[in-house]
C-alpha positions in Angstrom: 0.0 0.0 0.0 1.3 3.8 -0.8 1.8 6.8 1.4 0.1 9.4 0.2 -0.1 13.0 1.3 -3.1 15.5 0.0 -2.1 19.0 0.1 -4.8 21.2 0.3 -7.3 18.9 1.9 -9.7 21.4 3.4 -11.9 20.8 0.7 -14.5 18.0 0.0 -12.7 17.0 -2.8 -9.2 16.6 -0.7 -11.6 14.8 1.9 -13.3 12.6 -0.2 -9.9 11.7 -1.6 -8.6 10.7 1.8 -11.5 8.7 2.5 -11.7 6.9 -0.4 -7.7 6.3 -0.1 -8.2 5.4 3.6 -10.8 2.6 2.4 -8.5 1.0 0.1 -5.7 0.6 2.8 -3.8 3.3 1.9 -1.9 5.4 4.7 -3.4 9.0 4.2 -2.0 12.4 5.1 -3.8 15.5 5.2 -2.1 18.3 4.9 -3.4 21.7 5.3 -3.1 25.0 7.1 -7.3 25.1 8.2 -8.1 21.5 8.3 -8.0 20.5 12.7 -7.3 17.1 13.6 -10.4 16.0 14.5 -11.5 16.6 10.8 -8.5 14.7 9.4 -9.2 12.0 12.0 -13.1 11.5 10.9 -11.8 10.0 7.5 -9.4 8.0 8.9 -6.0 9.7 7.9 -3.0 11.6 9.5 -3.1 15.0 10.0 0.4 17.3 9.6 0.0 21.0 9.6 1.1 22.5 6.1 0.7 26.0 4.7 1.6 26.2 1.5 2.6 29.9 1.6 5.5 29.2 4.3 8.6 27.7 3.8 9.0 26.8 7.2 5.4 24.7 7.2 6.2 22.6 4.2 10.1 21.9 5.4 8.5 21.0 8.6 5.6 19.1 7.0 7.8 16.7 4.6 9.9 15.9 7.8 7.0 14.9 9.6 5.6 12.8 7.3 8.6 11.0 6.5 8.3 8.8 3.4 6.0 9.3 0.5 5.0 7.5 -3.0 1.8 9.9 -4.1 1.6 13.6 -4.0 -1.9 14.9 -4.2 -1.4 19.2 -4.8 -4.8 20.5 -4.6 -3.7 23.5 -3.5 -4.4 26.1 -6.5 -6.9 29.2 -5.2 -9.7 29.8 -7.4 -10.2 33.5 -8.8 -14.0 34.8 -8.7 -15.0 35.6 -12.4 -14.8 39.7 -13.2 -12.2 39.9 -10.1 -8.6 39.5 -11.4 -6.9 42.4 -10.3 -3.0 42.7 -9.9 -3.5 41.7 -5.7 -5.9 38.9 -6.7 -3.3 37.4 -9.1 -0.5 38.2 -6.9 -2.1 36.4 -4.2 -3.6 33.6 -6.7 0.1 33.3 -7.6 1.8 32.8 -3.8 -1.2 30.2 -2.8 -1.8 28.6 -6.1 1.6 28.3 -8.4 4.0 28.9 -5.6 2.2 26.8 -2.9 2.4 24.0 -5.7 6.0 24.3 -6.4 7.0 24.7 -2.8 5.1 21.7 -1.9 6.1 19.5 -4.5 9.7 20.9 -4.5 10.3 20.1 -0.5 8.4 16.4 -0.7 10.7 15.4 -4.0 13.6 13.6 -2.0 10.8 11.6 -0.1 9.1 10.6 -3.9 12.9 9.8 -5.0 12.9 7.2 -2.6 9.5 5.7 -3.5 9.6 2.8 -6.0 6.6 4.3 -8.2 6.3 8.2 -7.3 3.7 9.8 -8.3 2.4 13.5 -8.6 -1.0 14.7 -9.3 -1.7 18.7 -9.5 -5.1 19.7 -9.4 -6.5 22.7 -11.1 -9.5 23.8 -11.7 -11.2 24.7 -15.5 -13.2 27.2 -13.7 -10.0 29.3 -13.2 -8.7 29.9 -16.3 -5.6 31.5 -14.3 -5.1 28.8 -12.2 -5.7 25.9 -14.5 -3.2 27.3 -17.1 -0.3 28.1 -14.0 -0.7 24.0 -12.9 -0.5 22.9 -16.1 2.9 25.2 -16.5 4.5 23.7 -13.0 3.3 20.5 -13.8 5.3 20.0 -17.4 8.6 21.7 -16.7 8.0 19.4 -13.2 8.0 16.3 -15.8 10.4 17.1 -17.9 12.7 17.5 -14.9 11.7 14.3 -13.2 11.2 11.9 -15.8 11.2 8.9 -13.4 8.1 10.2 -11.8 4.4 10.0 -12.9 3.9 13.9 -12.7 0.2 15.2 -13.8 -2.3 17.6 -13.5 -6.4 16.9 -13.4 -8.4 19.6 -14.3 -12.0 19.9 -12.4 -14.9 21.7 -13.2 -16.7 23.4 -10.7 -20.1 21.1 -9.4 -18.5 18.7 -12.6 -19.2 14.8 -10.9 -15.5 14.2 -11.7 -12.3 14.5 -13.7 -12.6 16.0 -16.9 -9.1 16.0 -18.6 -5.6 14.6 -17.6 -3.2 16.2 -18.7 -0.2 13.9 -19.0 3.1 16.1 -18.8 5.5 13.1 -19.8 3.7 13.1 -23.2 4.4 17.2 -23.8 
């Protein structure tokens, strides 16, 4: 069974995730900045404390955690429709593309160890800013790790799932 860690998992979708993942006898990390321990421990995974905009949080987060074979990034912010302004995109920017890098930068020497690492961005088609900036980190991510499955998903607001992979190995 894999190690998995879902950043961003104060949402239903990083919740459902983890449950779903718990249920198949996976061992589950939560990792968020607003998601409490109780809430982590109704699905039946780990809590670690991780906000993406901080250095300091991830660092601290990939050493608790320890080893790792999935990477779930659900951590891009959504921009309301009619509101980019240069704050919204700046702050878009340090939660959603930066908090994606950082995370996935500081958790790579735990994938490197795993024996099939994988990576799975999540953007949002909703968020035509967003969507565009995962899709970015995630190919020059896969070009730079070729030994790793690294991905995006792209989800569609009240969508009842997935409704493109985007494979970054294949370009």
């Amino acid at each position: 069974m894999a190690s998995v860690l879902i950043a961003g998992a104060n949402s239903d979708l990083g919740l459902e995730t983890a449950r779903q993942l718990v249920r198949a006898g996976h061992t589950v990390w939560l990792g968020s900045g607003h998601t409490d321990r109780a809430r982590a421990a109704g699905v039946g995974a780990l809590f670690v404390q991780l906000d993406v905009t901080s250095d300091e949080s991830v660092a601290a987060a990939a050493s608790a955690v320890g080893s790792l074979d999935v990477l779930v990034n659900n951590v891009a912010e959504l921009t309301e429709p009619g509101e980019v302004t240069a704050e919204v995109v700046r702050d878009a920017f340090e939660a959603g593309l930066a908090g994606l890098a950082r995370v996935l930068h500081a958790f790579l020497p735990l994938l490197e160890r795993s024996a099939a690492p994988v990576v799975v961005n999540v953007g949002s088609r909703s968020d035509p800013l967003a969507e565009a900036a995962v899709t970015m980190v995630t190919v020059q991510y896969a070009k730079a790790y070729p030994r790793m499955r690294i991905n995006a998903v792209e989800l569609e607001e009240g969508a009842e799932g997935i409704l493109r992979t985007i494979d970054a190995q294949d370009g």
